[in-house]
C-alpha positions in Angstrom: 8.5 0.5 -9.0 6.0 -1.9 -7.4 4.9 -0.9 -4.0 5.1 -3.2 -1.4 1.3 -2.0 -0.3 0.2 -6.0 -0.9 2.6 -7.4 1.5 1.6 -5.4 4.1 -2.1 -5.1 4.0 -1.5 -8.8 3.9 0.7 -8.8 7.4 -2.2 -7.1 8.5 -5.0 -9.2 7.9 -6.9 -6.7 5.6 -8.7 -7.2 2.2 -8.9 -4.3 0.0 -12.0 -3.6 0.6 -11.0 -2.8 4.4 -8.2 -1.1 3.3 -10.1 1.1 1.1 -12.7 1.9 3.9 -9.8 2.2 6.4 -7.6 4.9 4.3 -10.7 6.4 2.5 -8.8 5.5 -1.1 -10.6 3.9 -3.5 -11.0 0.1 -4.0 -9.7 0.7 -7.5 -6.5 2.8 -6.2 -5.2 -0.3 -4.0 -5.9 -2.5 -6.4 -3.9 -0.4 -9.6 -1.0 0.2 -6.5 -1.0 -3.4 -5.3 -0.9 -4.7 -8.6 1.4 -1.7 -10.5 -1.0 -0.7 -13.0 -0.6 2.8 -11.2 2.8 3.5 -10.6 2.1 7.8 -9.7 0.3 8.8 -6.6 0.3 11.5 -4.2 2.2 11.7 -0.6 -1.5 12.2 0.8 -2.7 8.6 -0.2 0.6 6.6 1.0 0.7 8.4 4.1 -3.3 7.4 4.4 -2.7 3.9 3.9 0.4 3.7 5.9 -2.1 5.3 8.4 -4.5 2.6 7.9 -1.9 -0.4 8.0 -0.3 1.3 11.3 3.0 1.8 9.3 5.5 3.6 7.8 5.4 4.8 4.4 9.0 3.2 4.3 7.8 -0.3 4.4 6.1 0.2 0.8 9.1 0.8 -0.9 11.4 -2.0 1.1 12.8 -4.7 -1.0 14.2 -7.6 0.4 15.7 -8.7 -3.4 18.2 -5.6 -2.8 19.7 -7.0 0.8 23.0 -9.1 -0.6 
């Protein structure tokens, strides 16, 4: 499943680089997220990056294809 992390970092204005600093997760976790080399994380690091884009966890797994 490919997190929908991009999108909203994007709504938000952010590189990955903030992000990272922002949610105190590694450059190289956004990026493996983002781009769904990593596909197993922990509750702790969504819930610090949904922190650090001022949303809910629920928007990273939102997928618009699925609305008929």
């Amino acid at each position: 499943m490919l997190l929908q992390i991009r999108k909203q970092r994007l709504l938000k204005g952010l590189t990955q680089e903030e992000l990272s600093r922002r949610s105190k997760i590694s450059k190289s976790i956004i990026i493996g997220l983002e781009n769904g080399k990593i596909t197993v994380t922990t509750t702790k690091t969504l819930v610090r990056i949904a922190e650090a884009l001022e949303c809910s966890i629920s928007k990273f797994f939102y997928n618009q294809s699925l609305i008929y």
